[in-house]
mmCIF file of the N, C-alpha and C atoms, coordinates in Angstrom:
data_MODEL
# 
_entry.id   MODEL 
# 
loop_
_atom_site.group_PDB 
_atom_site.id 
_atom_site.type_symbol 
_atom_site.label_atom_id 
_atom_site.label_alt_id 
_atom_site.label_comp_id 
_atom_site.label_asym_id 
_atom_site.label_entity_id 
_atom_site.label_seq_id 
_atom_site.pdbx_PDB_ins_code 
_atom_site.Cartn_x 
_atom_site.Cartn_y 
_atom_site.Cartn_z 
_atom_site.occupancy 
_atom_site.B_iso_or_equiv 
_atom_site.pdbx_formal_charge 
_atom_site.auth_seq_id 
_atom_site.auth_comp_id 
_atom_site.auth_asym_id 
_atom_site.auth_atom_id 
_atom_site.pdbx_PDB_model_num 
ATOM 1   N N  . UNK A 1 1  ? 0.824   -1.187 0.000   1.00 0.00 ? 1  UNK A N  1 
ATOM 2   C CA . UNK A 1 1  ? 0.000   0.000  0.000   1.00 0.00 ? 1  UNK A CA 1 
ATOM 3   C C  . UNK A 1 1  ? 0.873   1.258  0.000   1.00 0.00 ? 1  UNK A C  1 
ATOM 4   N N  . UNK A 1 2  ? 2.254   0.872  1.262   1.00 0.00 ? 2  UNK A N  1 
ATOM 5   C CA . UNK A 1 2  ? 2.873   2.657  0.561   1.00 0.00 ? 2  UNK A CA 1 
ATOM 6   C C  . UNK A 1 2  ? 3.597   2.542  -0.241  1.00 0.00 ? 2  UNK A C  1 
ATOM 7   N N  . UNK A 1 3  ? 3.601   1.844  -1.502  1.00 0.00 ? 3  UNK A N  1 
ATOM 8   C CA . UNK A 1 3  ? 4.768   2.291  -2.396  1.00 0.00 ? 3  UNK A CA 1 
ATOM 9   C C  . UNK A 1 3  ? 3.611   2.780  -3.247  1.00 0.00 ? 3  UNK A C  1 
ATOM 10  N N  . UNK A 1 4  ? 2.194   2.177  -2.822  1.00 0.00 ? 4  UNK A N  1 
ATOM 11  C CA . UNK A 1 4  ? 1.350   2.972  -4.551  1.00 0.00 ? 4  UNK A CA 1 
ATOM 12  C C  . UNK A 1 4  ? 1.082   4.217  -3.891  1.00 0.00 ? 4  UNK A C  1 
ATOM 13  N N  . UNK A 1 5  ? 0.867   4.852  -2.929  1.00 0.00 ? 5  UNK A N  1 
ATOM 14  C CA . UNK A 1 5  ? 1.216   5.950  -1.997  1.00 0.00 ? 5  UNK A CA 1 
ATOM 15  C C  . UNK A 1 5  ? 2.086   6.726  -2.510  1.00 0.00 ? 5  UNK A C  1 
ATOM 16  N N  . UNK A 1 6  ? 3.261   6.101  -2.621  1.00 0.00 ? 6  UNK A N  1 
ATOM 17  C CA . UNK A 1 6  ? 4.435   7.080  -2.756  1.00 0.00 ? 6  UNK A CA 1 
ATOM 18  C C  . UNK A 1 6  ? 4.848   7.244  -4.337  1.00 0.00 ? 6  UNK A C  1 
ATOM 19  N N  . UNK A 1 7  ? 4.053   6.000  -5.312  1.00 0.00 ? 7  UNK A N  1 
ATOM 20  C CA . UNK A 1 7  ? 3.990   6.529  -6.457  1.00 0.00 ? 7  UNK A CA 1 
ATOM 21  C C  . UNK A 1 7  ? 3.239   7.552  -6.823  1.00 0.00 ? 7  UNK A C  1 
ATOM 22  N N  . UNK A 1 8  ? 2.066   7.511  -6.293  1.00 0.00 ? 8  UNK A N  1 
ATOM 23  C CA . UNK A 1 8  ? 1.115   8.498  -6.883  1.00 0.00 ? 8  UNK A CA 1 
ATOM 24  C C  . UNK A 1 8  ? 1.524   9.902  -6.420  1.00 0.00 ? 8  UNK A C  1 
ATOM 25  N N  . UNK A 1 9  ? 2.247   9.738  -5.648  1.00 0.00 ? 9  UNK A N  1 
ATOM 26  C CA . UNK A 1 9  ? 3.103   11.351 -4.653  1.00 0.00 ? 9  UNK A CA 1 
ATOM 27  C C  . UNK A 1 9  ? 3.923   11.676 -5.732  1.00 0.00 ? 9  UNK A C  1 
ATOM 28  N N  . UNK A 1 10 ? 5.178   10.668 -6.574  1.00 0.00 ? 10 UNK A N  1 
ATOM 29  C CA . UNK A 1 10 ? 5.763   11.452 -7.631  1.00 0.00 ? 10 UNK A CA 1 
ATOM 30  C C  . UNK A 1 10 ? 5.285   11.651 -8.564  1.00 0.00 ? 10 UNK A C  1 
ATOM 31  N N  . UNK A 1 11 ? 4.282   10.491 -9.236  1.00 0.00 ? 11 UNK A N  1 
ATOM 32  C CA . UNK A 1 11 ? 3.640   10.933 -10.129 1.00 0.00 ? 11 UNK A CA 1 
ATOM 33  C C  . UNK A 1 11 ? 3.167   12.629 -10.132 1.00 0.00 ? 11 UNK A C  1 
ATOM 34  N N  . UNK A 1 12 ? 2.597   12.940 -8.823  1.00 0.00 ? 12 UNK A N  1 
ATOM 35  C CA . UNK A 1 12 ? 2.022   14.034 -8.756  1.00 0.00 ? 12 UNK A CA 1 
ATOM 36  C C  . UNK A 1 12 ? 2.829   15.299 -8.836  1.00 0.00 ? 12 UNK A C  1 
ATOM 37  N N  . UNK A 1 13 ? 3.633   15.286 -8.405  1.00 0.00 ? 13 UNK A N  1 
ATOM 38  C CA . UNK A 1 13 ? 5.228   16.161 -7.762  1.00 0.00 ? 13 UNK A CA 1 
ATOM 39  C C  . UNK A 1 13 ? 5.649   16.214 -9.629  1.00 0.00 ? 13 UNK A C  1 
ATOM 40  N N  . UNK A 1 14 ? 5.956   14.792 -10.056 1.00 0.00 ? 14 UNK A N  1 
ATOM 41  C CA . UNK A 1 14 ? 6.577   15.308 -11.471 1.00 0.00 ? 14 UNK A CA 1 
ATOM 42  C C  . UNK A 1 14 ? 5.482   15.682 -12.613 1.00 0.00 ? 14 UNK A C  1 
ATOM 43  N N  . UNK A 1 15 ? 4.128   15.737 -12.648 1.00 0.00 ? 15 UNK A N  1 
ATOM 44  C CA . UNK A 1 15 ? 3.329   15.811 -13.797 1.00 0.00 ? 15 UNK A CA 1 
ATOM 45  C C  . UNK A 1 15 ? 2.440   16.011 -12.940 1.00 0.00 ? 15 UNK A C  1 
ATOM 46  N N  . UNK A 1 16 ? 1.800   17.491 -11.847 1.00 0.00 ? 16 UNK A N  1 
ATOM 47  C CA . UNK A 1 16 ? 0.657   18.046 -11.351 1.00 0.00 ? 16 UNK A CA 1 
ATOM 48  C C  . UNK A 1 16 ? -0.737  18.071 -12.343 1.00 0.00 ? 16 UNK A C  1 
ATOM 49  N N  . UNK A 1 17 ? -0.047  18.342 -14.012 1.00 0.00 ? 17 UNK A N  1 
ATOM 50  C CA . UNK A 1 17 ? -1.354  18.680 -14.745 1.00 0.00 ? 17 UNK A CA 1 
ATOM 51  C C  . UNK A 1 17 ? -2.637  17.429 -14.694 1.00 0.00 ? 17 UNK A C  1 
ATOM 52  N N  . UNK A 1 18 ? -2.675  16.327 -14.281 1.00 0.00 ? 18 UNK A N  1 
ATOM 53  C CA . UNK A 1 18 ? -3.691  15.494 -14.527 1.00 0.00 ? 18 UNK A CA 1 
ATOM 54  C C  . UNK A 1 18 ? -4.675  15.732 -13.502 1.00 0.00 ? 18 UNK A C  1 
ATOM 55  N N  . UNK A 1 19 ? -3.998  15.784 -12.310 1.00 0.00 ? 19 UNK A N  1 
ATOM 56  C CA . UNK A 1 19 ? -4.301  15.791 -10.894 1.00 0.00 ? 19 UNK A CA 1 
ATOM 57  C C  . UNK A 1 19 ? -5.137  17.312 -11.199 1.00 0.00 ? 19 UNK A C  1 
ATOM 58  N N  . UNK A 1 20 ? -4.260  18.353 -11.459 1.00 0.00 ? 20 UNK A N  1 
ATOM 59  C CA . UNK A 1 20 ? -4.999  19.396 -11.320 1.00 0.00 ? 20 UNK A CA 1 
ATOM 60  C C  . UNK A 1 20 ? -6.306  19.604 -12.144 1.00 0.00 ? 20 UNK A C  1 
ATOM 61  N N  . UNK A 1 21 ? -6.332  19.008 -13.610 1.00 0.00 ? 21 UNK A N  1 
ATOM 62  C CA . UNK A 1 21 ? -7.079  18.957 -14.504 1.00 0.00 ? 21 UNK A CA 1 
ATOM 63  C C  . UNK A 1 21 ? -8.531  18.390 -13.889 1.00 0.00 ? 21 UNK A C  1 
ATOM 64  N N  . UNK A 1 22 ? -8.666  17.321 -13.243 1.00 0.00 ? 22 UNK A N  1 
ATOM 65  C CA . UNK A 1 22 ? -9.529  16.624 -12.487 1.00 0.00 ? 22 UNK A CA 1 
ATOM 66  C C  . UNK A 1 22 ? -10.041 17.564 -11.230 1.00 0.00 ? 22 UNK A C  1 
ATOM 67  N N  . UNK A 1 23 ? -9.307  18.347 -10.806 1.00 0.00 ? 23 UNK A N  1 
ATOM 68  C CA . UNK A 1 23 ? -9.734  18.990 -9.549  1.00 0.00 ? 23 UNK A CA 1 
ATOM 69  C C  . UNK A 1 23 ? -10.617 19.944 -10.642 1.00 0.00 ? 23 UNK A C  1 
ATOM 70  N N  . UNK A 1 24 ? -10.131 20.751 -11.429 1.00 0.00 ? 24 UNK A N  1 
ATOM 71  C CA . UNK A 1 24 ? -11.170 22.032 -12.200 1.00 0.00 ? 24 UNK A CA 1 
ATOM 72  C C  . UNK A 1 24 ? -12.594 21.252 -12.767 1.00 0.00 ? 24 UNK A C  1 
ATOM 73  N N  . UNK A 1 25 ? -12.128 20.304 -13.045 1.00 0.00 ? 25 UNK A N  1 
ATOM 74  C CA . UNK A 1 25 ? -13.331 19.584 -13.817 1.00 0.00 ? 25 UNK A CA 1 
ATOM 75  C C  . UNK A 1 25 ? -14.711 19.416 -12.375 1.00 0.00 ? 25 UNK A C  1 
ATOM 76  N N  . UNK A 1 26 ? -14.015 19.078 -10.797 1.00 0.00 ? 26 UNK A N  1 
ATOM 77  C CA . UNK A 1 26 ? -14.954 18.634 -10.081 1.00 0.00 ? 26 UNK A CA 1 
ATOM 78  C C  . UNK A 1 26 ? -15.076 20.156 -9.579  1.00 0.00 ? 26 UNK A C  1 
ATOM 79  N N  . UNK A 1 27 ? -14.411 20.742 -9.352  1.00 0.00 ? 27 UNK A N  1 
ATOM 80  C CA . UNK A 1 27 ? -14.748 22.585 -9.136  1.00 0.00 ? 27 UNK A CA 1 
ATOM 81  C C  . UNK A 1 27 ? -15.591 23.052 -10.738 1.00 0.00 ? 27 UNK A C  1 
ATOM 82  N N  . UNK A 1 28 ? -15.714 22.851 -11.401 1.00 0.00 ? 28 UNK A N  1 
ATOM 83  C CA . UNK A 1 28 ? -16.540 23.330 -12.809 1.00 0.00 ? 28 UNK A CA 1 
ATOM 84  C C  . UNK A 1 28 ? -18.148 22.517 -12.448 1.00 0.00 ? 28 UNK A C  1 
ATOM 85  N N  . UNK A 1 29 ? -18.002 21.392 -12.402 1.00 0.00 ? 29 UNK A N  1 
ATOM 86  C CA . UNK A 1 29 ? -18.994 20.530 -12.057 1.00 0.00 ? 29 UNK A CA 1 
ATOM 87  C C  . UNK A 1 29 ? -20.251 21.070 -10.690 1.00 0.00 ? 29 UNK A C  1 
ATOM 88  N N  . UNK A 1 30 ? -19.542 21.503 -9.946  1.00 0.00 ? 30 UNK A N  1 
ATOM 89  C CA . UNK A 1 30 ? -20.091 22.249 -8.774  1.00 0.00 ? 30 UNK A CA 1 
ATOM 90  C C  . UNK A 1 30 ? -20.608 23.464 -9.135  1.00 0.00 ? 30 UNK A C  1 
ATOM 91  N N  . UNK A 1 31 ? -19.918 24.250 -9.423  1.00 0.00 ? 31 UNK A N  1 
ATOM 92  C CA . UNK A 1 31 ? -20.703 25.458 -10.509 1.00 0.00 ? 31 UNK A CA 1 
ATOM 93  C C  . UNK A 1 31 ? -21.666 25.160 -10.281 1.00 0.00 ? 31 UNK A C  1 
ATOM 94  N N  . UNK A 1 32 ? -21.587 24.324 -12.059 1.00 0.00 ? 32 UNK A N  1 
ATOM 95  C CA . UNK A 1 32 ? -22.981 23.834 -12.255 1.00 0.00 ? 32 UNK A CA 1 
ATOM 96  C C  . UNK A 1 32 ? -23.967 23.227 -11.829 1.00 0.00 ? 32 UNK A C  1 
ATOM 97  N N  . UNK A 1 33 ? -23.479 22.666 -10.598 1.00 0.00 ? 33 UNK A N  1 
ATOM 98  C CA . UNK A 1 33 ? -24.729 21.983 -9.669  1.00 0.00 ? 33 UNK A CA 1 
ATOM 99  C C  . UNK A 1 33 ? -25.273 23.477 -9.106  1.00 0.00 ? 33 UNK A C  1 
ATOM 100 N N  . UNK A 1 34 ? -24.506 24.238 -8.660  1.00 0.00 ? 34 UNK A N  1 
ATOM 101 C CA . UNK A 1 34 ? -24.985 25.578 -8.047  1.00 0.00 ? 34 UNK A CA 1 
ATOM 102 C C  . UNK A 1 34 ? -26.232 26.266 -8.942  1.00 0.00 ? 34 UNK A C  1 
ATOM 103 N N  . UNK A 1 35 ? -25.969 26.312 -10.206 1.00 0.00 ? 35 UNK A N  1 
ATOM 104 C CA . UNK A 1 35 ? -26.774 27.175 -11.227 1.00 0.00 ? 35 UNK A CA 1 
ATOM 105 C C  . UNK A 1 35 ? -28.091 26.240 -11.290 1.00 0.00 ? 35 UNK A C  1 
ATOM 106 N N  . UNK A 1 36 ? -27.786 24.881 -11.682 1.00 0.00 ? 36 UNK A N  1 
ATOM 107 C CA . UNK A 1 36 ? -29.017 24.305 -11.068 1.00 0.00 ? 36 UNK A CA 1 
ATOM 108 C C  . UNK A 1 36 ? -30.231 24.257 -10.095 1.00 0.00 ? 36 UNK A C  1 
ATOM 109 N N  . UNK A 1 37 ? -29.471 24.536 -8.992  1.00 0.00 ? 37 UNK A N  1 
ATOM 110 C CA . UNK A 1 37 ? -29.959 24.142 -7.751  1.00 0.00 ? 37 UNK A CA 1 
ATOM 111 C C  . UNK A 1 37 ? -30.529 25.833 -7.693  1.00 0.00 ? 37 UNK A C  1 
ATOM 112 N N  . UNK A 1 38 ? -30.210 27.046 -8.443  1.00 0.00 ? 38 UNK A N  1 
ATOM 113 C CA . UNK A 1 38 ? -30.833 28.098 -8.398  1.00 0.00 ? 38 UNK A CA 1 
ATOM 114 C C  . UNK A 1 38 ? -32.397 28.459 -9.633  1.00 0.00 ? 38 UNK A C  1 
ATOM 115 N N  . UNK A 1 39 ? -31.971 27.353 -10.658 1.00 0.00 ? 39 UNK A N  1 
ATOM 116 C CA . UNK A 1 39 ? -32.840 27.033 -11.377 1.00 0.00 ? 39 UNK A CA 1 
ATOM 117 C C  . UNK A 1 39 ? -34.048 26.183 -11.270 1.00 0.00 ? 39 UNK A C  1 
ATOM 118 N N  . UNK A 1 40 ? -33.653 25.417 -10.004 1.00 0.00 ? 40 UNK A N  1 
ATOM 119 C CA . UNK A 1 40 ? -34.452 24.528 -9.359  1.00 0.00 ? 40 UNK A CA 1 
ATOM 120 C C  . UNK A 1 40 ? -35.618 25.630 -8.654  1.00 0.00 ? 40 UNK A C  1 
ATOM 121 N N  . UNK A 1 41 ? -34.952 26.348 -7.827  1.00 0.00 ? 41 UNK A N  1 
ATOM 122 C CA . UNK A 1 41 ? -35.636 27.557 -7.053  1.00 0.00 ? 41 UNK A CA 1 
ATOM 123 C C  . UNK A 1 41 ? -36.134 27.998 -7.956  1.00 0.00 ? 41 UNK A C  1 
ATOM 124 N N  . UNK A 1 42 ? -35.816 28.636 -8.682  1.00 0.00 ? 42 UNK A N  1 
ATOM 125 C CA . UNK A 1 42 ? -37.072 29.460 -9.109  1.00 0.00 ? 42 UNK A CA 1 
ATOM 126 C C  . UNK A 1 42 ? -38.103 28.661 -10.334 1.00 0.00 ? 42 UNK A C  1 
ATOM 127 N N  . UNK A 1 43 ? -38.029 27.481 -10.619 1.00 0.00 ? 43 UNK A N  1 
ATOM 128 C CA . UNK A 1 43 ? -39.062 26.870 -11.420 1.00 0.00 ? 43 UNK A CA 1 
ATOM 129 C C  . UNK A 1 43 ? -40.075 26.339 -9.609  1.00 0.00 ? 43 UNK A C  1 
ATOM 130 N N  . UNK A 1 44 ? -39.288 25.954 -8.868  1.00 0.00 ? 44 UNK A N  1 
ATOM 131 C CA . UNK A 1 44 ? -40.152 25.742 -7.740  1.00 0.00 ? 44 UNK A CA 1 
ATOM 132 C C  . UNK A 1 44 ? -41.205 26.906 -7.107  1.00 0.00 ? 44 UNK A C  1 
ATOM 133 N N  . UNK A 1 45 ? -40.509 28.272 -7.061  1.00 0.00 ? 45 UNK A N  1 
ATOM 134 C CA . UNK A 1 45 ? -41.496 29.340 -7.177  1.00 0.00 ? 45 UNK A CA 1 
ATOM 135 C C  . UNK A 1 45 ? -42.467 29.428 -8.102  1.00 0.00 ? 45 UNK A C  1 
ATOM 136 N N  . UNK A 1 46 ? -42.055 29.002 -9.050  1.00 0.00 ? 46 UNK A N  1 
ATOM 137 C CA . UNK A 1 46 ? -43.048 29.811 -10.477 1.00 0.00 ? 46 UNK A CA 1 
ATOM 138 C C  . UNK A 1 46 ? -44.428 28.976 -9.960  1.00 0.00 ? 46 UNK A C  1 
ATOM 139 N N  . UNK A 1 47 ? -44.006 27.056 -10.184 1.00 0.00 ? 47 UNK A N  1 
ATOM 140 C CA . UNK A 1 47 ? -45.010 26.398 -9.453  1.00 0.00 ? 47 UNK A CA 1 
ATOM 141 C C  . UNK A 1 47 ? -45.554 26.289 -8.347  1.00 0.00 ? 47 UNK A C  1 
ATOM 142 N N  . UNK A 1 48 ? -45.341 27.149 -7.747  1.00 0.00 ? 48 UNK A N  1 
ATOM 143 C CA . UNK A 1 48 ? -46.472 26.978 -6.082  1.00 0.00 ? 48 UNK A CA 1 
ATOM 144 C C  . UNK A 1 48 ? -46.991 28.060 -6.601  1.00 0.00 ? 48 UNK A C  1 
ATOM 145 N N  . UNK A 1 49 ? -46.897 29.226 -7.180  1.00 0.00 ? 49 UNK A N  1 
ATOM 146 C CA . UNK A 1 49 ? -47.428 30.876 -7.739  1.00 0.00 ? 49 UNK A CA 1 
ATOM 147 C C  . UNK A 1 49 ? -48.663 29.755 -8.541  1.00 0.00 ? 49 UNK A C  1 
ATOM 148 N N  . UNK A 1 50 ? -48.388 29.039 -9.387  1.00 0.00 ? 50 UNK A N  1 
ATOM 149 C CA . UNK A 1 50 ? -49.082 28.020 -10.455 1.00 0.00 ? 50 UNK A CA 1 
ATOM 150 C C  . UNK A 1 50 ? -50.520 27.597 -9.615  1.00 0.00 ? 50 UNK A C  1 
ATOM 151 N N  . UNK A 1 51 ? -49.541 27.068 -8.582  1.00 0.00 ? 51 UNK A N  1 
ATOM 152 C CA . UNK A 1 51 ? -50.707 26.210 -7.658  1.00 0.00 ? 51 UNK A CA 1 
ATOM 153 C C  . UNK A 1 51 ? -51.810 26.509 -6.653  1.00 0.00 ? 51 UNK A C  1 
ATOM 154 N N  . UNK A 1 52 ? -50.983 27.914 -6.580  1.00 0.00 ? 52 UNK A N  1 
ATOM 155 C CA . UNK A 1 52 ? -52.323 29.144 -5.702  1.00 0.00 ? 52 UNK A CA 1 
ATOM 156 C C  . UNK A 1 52 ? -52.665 29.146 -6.903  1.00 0.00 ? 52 UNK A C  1 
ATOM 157 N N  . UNK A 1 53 ? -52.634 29.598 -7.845  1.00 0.00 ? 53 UNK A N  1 
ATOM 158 C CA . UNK A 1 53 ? -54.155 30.520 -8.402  1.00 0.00 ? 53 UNK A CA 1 
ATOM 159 C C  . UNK A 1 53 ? -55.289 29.387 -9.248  1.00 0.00 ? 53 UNK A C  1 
ATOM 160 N N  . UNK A 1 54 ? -54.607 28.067 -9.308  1.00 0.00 ? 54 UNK A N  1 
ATOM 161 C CA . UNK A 1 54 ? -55.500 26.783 -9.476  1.00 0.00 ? 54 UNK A CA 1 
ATOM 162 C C  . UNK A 1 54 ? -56.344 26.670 -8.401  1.00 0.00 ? 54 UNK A C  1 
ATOM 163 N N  . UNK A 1 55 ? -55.874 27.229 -6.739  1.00 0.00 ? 55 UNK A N  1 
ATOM 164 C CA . UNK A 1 55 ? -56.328 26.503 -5.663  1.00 0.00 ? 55 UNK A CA 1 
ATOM 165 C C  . UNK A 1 55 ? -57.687 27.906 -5.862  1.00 0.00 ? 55 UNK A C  1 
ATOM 166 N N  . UNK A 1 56 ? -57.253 29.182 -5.878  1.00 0.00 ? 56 UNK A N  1 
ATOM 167 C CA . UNK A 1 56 ? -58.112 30.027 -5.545  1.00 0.00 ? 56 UNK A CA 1 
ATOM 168 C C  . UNK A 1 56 ? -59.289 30.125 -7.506  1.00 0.00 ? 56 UNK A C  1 
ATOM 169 N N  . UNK A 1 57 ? -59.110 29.435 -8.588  1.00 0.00 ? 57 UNK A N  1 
ATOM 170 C CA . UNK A 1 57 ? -60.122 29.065 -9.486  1.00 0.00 ? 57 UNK A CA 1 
ATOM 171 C C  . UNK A 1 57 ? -61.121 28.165 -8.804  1.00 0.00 ? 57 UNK A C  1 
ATOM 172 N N  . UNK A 1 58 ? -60.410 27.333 -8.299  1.00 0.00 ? 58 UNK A N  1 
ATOM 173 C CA . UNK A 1 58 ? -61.262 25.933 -7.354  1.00 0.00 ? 58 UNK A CA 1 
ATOM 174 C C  . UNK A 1 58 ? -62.017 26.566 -6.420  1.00 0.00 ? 58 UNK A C  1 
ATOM 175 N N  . UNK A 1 59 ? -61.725 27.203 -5.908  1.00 0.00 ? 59 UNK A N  1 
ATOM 176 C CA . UNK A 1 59 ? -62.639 27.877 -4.702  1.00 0.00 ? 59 UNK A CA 1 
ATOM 177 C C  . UNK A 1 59 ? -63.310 28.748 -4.985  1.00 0.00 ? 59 UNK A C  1 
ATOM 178 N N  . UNK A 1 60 ? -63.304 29.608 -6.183  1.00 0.00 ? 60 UNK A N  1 
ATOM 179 C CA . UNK A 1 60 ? -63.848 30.065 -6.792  1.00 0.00 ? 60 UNK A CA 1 
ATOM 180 C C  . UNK A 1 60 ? -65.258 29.607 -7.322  1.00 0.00 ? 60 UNK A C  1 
ATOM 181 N N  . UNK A 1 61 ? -65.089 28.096 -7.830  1.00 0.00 ? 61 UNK A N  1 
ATOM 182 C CA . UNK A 1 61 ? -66.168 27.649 -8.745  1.00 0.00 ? 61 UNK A CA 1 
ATOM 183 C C  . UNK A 1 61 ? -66.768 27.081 -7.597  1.00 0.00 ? 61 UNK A C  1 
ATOM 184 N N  . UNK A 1 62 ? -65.923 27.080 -6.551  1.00 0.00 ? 62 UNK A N  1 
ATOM 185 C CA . UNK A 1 62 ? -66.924 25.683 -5.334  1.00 0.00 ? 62 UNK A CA 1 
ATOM 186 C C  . UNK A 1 62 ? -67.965 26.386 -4.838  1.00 0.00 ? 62 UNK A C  1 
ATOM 187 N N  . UNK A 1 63 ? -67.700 28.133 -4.875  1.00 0.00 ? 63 UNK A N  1 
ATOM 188 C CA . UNK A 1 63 ? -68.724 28.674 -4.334  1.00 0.00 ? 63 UNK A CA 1 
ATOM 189 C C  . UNK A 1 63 ? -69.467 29.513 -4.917  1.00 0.00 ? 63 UNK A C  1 
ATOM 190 N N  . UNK A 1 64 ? -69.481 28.866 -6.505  1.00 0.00 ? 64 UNK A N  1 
ATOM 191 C CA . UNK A 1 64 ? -70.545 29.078 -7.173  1.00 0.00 ? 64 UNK A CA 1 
ATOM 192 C C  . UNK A 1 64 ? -70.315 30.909 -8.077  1.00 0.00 ? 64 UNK A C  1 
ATOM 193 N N  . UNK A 1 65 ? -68.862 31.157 -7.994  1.00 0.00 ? 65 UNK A N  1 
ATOM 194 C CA . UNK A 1 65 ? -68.397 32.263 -8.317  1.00 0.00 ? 65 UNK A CA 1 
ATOM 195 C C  . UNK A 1 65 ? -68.728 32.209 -9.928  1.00 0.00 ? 65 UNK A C  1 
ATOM 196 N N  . UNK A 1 66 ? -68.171 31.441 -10.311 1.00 0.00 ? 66 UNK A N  1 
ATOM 197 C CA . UNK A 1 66 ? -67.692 31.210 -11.769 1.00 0.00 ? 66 UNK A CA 1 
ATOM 198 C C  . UNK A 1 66 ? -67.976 30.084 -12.153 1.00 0.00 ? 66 UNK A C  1 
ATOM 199 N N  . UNK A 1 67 ? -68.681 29.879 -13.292 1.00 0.00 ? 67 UNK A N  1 
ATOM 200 C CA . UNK A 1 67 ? -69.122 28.302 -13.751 1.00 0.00 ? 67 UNK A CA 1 
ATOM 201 C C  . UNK A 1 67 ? -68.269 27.903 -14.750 1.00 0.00 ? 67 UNK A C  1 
ATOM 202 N N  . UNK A 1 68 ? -68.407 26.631 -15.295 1.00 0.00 ? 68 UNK A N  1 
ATOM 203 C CA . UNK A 1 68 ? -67.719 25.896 -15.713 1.00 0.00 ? 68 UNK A CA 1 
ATOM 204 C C  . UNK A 1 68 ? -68.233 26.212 -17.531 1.00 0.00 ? 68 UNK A C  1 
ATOM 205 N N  . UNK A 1 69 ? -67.282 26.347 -18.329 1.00 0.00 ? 69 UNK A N  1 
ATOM 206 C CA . UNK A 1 69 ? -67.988 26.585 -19.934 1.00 0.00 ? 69 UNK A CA 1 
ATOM 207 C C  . UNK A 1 69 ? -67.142 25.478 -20.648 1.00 0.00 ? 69 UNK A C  1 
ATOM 208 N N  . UNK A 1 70 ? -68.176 25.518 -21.596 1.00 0.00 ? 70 UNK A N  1 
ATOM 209 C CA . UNK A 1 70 ? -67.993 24.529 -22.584 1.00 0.00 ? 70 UNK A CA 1 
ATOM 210 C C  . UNK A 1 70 ? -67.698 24.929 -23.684 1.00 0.00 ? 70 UNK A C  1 
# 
């Protein structure tokens, strides 16, 4: 176990670019989970905004506000 330890230490020491290449890729990756997870929010707003004014049509017609057309 420590010599693949201590290979992957020179590997790293003499040729950083792979190692580092992989770190930007999982830092880039995160980003994009971020932009997501803000895109998530606001499609989750848009739909509950969606889901009141379905809830207040419904209550609307239940009490005979507004009828139903054909």
């Amino acid at each position: 176990m420590e010599d693949l330890v201590w290979a992957d230490v020179k590997r790293f020491v003499t040729n950083p670019g792979e190692v580092l290449e992989r770190v930007r890729g999982q830092l880039q990756d995160e980003g994009d989970t971020e932009d997501l997870s803000t895109r998530l929010e606001g499609l989750e707003k848009r739909l509950a905004a969606i889901q009141d004014e379905k809830d207040k049509y419904i209550r609307l017609y239940a009490q005979g506000h507004i009828a139903e057309t054909t």
